[in-house]
Short mmCIF file of the C-alpha atoms (twelve columns), coordinates in Angstrom:
data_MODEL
# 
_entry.id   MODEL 
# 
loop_
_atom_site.group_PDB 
_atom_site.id 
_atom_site.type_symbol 
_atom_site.label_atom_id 
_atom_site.label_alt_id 
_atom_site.label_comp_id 
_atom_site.label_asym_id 
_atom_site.label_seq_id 
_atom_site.Cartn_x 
_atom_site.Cartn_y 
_atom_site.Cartn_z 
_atom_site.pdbx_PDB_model_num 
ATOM 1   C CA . UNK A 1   -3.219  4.616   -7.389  1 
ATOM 2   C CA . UNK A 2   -2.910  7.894   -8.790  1 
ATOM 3   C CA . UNK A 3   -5.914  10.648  -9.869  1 
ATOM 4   C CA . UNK A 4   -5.536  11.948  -13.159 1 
ATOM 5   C CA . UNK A 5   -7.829  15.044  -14.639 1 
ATOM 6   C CA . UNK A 6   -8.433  14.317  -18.446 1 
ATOM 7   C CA . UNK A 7   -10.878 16.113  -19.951 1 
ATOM 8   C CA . UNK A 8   -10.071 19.684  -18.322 1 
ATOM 9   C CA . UNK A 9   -6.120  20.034  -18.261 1 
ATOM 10  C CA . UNK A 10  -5.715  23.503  -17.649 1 
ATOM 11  C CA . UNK A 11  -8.639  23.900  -15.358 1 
ATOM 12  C CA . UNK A 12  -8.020  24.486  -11.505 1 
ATOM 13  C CA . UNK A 13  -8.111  22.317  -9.051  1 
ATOM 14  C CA . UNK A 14  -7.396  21.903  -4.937  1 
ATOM 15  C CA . UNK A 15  -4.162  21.373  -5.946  1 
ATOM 16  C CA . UNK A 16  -3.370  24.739  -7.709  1 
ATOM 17  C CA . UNK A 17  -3.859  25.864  -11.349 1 
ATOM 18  C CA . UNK A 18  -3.080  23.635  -14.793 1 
ATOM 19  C CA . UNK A 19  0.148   25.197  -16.491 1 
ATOM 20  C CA . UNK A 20  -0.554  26.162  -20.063 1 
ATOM 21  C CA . UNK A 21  1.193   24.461  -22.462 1 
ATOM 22  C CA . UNK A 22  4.745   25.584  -23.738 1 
ATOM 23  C CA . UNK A 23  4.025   27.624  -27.163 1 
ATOM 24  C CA . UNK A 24  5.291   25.674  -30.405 1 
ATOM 25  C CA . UNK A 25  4.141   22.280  -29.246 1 
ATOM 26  C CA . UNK A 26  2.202   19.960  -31.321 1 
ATOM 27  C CA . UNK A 27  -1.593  20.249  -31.734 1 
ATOM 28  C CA . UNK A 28  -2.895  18.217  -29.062 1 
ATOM 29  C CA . UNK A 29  -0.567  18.441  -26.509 1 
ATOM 30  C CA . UNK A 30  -1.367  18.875  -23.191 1 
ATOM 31  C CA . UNK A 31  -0.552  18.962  -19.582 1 
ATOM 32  C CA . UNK A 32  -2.522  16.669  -17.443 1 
ATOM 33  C CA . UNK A 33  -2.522  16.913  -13.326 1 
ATOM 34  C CA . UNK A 34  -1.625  13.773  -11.560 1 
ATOM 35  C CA . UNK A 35  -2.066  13.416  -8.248  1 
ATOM 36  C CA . UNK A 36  0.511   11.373  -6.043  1 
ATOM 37  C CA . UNK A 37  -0.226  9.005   -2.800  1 
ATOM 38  C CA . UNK A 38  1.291   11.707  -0.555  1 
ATOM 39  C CA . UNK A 39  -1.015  14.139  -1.875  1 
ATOM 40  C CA . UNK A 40  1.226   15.985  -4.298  1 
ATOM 41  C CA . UNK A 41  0.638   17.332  -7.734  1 
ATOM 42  C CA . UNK A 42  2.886   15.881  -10.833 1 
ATOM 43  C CA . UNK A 43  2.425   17.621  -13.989 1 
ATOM 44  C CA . UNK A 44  2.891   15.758  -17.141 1 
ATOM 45  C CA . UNK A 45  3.399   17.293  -20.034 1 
ATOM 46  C CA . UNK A 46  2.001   15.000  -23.225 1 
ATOM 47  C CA . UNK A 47  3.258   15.919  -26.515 1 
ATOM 48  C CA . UNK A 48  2.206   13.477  -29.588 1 
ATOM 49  C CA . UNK A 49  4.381   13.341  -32.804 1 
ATOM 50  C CA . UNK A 50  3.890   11.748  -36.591 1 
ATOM 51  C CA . UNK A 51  5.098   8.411   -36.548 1 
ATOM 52  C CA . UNK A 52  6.806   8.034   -40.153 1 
ATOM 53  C CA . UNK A 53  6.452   4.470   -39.919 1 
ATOM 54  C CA . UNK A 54  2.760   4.602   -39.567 1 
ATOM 55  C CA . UNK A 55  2.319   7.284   -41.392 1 
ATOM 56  C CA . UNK A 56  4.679   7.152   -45.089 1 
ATOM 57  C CA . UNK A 57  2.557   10.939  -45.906 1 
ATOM 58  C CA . UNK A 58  3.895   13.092  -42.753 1 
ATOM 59  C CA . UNK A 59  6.258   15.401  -43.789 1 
ATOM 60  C CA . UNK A 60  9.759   14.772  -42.553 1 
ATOM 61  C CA . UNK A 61  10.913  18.350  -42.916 1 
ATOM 62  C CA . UNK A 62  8.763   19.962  -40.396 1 
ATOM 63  C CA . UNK A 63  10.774  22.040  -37.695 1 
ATOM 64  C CA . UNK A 64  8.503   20.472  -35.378 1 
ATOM 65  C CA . UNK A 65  11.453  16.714  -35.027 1 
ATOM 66  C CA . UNK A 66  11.681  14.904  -32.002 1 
ATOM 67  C CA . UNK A 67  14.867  15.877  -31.025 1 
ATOM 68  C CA . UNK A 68  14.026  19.878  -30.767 1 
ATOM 69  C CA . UNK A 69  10.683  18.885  -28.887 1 
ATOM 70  C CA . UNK A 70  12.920  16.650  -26.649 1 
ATOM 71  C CA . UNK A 71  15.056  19.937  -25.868 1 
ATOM 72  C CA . UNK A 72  12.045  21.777  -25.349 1 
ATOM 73  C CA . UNK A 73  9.896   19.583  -23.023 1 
ATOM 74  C CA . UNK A 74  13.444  18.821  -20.575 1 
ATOM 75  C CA . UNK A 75  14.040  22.477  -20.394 1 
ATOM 76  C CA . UNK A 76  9.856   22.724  -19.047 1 
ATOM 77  C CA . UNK A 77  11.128  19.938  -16.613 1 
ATOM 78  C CA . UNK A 78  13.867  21.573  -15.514 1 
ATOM 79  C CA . UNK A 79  12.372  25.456  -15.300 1 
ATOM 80  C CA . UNK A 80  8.979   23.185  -13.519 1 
ATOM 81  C CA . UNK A 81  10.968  21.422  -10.766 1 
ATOM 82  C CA . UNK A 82  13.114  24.668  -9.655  1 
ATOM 83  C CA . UNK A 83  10.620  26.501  -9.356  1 
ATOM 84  C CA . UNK A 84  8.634   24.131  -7.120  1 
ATOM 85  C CA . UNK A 85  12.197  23.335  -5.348  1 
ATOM 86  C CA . UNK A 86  12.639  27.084  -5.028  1 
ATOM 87  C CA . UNK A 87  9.280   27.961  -3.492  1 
ATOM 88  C CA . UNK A 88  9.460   25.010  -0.793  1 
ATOM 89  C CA . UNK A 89  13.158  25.552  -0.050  1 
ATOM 90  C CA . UNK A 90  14.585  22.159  -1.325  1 
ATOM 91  C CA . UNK A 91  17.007  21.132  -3.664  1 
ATOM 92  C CA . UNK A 92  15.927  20.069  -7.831  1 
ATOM 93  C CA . UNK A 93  16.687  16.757  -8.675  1 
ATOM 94  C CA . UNK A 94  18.042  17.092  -12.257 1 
ATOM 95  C CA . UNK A 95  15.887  15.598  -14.537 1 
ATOM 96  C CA . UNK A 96  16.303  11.465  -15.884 1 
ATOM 97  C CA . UNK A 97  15.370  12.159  -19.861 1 
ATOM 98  C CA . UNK A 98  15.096  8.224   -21.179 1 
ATOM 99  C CA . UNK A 99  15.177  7.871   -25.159 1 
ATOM 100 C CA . UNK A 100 13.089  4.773   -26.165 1 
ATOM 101 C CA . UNK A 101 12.189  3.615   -29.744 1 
ATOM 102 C CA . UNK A 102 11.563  6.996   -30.799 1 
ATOM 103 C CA . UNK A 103 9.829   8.071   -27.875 1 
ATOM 104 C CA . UNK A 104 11.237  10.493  -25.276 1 
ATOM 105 C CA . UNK A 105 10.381  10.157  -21.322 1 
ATOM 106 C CA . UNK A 106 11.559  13.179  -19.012 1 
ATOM 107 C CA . UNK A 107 11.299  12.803  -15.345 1 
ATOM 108 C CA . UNK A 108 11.543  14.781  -12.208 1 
ATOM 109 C CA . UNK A 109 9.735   14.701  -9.193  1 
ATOM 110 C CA . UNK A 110 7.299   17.276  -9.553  1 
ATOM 111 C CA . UNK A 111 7.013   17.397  -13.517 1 
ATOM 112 C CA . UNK A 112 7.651   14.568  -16.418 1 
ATOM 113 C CA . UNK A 113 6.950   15.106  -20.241 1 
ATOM 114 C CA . UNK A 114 6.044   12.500  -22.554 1 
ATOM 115 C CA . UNK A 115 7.036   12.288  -26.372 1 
ATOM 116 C CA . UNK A 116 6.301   9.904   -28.843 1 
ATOM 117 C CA . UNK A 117 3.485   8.625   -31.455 1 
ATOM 118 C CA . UNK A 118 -0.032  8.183   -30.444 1 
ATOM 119 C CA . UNK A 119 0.139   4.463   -30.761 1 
ATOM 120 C CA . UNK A 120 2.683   4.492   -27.762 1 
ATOM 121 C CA . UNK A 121 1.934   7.959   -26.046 1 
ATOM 122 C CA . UNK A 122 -0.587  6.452   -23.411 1 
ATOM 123 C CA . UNK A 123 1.054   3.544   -22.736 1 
ATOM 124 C CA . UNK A 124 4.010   5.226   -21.669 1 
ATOM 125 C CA . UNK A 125 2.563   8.290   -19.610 1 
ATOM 126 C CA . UNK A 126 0.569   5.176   -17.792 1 
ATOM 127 C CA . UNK A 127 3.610   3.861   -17.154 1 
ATOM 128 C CA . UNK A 128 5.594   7.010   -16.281 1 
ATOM 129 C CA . UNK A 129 2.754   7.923   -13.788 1 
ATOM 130 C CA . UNK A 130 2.519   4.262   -11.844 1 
ATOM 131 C CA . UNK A 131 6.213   5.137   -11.354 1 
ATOM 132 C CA . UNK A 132 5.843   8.753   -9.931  1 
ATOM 133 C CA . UNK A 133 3.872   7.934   -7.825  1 
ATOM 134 C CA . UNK A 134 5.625   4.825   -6.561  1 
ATOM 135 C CA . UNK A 135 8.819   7.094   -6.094  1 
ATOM 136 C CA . UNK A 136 6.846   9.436   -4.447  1 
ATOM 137 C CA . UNK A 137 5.821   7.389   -1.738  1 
ATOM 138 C CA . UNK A 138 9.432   6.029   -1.696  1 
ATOM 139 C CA . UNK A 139 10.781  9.711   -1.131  1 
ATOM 140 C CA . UNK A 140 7.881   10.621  1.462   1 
ATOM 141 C CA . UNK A 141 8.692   7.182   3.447   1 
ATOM 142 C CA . UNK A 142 12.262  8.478   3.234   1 
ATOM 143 C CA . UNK A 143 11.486  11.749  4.640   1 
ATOM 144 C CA . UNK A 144 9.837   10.232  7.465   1 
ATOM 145 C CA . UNK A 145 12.377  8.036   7.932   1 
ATOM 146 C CA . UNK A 146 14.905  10.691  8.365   1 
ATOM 147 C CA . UNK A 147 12.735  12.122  11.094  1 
ATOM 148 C CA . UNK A 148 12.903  9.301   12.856  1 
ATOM 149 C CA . UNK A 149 16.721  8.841   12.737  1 
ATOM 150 C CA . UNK A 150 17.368  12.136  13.547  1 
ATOM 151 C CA . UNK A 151 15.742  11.745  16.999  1 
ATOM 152 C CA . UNK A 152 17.537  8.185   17.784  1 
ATOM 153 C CA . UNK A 153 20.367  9.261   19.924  1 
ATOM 154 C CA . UNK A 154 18.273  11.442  22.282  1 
ATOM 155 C CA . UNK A 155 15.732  9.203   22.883  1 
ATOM 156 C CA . UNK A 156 18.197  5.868   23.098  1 
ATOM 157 C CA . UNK A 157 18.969  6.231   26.651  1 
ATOM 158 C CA . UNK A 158 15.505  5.595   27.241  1 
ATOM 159 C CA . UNK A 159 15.802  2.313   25.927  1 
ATOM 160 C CA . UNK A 160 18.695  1.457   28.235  1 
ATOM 161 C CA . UNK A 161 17.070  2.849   32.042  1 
ATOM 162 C CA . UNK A 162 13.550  4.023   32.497  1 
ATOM 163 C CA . UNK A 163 12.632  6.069   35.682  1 
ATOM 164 C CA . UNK A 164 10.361  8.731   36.701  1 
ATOM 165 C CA . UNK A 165 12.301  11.372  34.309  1 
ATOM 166 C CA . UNK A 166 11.541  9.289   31.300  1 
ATOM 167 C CA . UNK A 167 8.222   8.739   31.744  1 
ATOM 168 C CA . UNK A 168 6.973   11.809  30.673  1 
ATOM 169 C CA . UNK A 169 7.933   11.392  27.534  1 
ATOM 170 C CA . UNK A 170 6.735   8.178   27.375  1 
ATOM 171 C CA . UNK A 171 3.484   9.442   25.277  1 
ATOM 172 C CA . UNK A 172 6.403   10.875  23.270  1 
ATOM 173 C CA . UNK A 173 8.277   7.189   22.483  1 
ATOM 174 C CA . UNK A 174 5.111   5.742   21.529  1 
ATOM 175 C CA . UNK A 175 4.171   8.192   18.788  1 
ATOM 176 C CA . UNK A 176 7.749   7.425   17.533  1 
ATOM 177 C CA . UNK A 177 7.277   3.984   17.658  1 
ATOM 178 C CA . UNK A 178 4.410   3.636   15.803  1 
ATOM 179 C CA . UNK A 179 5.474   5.746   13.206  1 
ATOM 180 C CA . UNK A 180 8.277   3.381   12.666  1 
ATOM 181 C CA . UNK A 181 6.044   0.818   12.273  1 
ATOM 182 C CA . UNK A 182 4.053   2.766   9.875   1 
ATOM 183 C CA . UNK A 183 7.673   3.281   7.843   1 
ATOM 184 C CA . UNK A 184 8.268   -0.214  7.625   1 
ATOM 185 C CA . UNK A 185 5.262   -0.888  6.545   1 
ATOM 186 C CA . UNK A 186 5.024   1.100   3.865   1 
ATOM 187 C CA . UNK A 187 8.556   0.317   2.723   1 
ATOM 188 C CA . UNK A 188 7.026   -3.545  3.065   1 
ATOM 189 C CA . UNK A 189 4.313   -3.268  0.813   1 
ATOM 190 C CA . UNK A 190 6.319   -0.886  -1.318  1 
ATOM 191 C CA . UNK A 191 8.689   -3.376  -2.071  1 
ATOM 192 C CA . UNK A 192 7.304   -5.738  -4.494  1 
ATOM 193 C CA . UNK A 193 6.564   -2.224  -6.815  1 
ATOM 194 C CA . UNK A 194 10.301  -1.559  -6.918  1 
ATOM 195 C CA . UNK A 195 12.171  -4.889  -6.796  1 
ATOM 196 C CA . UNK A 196 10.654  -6.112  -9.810  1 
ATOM 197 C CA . UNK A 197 12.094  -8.936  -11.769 1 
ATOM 198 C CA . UNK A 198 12.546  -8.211  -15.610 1 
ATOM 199 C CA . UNK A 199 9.604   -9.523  -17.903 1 
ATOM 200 C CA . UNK A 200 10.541  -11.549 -20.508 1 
ATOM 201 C CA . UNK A 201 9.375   -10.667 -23.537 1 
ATOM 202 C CA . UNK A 202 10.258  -7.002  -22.770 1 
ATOM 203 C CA . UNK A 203 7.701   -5.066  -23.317 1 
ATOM 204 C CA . UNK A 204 7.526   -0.941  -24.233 1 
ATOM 205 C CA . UNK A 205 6.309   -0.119  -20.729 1 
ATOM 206 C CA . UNK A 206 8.236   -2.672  -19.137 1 
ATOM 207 C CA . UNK A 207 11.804  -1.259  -20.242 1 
ATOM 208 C CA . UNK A 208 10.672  2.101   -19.815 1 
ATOM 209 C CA . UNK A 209 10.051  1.209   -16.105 1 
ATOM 210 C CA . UNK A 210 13.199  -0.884  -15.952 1 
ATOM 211 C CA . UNK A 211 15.175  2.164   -16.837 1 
ATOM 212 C CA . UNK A 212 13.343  4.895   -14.669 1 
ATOM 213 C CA . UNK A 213 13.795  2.504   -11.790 1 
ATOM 214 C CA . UNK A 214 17.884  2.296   -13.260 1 
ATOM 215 C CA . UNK A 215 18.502  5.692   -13.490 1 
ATOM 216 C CA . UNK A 216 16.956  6.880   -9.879  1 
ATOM 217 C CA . UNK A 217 18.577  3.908   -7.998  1 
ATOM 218 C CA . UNK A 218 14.938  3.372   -6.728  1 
ATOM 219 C CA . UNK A 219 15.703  -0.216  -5.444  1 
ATOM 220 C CA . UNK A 220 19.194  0.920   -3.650  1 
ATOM 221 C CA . UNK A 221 16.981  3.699   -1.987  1 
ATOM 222 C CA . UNK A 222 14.556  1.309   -0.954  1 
ATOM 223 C CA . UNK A 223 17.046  -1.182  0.668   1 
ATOM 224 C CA . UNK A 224 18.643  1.766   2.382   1 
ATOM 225 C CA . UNK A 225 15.646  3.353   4.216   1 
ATOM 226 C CA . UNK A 226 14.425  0.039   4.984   1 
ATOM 227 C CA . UNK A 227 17.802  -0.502  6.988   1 
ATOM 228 C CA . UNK A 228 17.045  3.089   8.705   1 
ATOM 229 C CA . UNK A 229 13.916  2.355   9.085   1 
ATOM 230 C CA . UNK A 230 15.186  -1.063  11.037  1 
ATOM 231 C CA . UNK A 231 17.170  0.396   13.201  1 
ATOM 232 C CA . UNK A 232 15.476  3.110   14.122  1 
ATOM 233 C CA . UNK A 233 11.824  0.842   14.908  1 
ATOM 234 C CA . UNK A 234 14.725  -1.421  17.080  1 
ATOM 235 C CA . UNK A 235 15.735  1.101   19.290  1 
ATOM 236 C CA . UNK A 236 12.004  2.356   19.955  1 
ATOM 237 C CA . UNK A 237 11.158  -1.128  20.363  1 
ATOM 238 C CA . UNK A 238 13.322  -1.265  23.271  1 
ATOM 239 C CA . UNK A 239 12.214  1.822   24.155  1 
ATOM 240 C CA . UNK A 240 9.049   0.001   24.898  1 
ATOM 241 C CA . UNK A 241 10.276  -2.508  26.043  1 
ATOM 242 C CA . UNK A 242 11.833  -0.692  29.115  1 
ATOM 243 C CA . UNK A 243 8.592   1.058   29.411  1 
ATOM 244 C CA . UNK A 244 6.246   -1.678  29.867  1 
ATOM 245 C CA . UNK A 245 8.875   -3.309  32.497  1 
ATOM 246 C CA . UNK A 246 8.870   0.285   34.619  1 
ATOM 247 C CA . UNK A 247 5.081   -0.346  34.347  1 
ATOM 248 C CA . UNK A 248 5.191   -3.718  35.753  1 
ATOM 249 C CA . UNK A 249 7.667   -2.997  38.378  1 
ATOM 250 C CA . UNK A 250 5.068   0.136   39.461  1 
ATOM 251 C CA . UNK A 251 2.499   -2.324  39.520  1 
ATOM 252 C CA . UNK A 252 4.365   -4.514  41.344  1 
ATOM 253 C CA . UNK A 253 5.452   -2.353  44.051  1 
ATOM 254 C CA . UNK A 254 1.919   -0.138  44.521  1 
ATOM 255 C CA . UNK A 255 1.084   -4.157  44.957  1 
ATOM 256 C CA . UNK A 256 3.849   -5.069  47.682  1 
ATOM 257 C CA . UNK A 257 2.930   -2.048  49.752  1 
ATOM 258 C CA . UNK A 258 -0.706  -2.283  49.497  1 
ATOM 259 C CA . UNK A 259 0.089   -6.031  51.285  1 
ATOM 260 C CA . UNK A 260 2.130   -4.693  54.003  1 
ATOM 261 C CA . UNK A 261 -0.309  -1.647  54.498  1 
ATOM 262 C CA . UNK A 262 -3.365  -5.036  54.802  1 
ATOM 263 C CA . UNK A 263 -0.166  -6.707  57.332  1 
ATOM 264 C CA . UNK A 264 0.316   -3.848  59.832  1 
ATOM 265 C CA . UNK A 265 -4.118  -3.443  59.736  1 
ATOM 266 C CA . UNK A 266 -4.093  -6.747  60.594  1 
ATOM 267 C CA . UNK A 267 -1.158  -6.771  63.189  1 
ATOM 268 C CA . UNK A 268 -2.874  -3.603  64.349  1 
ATOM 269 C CA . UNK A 269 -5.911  -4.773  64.989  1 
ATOM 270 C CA . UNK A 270 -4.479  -8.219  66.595  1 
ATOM 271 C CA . UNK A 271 -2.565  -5.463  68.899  1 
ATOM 272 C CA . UNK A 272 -5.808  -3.897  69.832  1 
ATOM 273 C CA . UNK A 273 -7.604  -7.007  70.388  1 
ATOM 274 C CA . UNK A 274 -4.799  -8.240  72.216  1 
ATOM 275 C CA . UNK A 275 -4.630  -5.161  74.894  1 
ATOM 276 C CA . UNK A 276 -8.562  -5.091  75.205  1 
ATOM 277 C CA . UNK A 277 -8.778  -9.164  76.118  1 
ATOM 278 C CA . UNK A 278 -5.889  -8.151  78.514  1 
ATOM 279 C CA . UNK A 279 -7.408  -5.510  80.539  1 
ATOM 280 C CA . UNK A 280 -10.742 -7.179  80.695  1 
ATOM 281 C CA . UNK A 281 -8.966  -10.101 82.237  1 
# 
């Protein structure tokens, strides 16, 4: 689910200050603050226009067409997302701008902008924000996923031979482990959200979706960090797996000399015995 701040769009929040709306929008254009499963802000920037079909009085001529707002709302996008790229030293994905039935849709991960008629605005930021924040949680489960991978070869030795040396990272393993269970999970119940089937009739929100999920290759990302995801909880399940077996084997021996410890008591003591009967006789 995502939060969503209505009825103050430029006031502050925990999550940093509103931006103002670009000048030369639209009156009643706004930017609302969304806030993403992993806890990050998307700004969406909502800009209603005259629909001529609805409305035979609106004047055609005004500067104000879709095509210029387009222009203007992808260039917020774009300036939006490099400067949040800039200031956390990653790279801006270039923006997915997705013309539908007289409607515009811009996309990036931090910022999206929303153009059309106010019979079809809503519908489509709802639909633009279910999918932010389902690719968010895709590109945070791939982030964490990369993590994991990353520390694979060190720690697959461990899944080969444990000894004394590698238990002391054994807390270590675990952690590791679990997180990839956590990652799978996630990608799991993420799944159904981005492998959807197409809905027949089509609907407005439906292709809109259809196409985001197109354009960002969100079900070819999903099948590839599940396969990293995979491998990597395979390899810590070994991991483990030789774990719990060193364990046993511990137990097992603390076990084997705490009988022959009992044995040599006993053999003592029959010794003892044995020497006293002997000198009383």
């Amino acid at each position: 689910m995502i939060a969503r701040d209505h009825d103050q769009p430029h006031a502050a929040d925990a999550l940093g200050p509103h931006p103002e709306v670009p000048g030369g929008l639209p009156a009643g254009s706004m930017v609302r603050r969304l806030t993403l499963p992993p806890g990050r802000p998307f700004d969406l920037l909502v800009i209603p226009t005259a629909d001529p079909t609805a409305d035979p009085t609106a004047d055609k001529a005004q500067p104000t067409n879709q095509a210029a707002l387009a222009e203007q709302a992808q260039r917020w996008v774009r300036a939006a997302a490099e400067s949040v790229a800039a200031s956390s030293t990653g790279i801006a994905a270039a923006p997915v701008a997705i013309p539908l039935y007289g409607c515009y849709v811009i996309w990036a991960p931090s910022h999206g902008a929303v153009l059309g008629s106010p019979t079809r605005i809503e519908q489509l930021a709802g639909t633009l924000g279910e999918f932010a924040a389902r690719e968010a949680e895709l590109r945070d489960l791939e982030g964490r996923g990369d993590k994991l991978l990353a520390t694979v070869e060190s720690d697959a030795p461990a899944a080969f031979e444990f000894d004394d040396r590698t238990q002391a990272i054994r807390s270590r393993l675990a952690a590791r482990f679990l997180e990839a269970v956590a990652v799978r999970r996630g990608l799991a119940s993420l799944g159904p959200a981005v492998h959807v089937p197409p809905i027949h009739p089509p609907t407005l929100a439906s292709q809109l979706a259809e196409r985001l999920r197109d354009r960002t290759r969100l079900a070819e990302r999903h099948e590839l960090a599940s396969d990293r995801a995979d491998f990597s909880f395979q390899v810590y399940e070994a991991c483990g797996q030789r774990a719990a077996e060193f364990g046993i084997a511990r137990r097992q021996l603390g076990l084997e000399w705490a009988i022959v410890v009992i044995l040599v008591a006993q053999l003592t003591l029959m010794l003892v015995e044995m020497l006293r009967f002997g000198s009383s006789t």
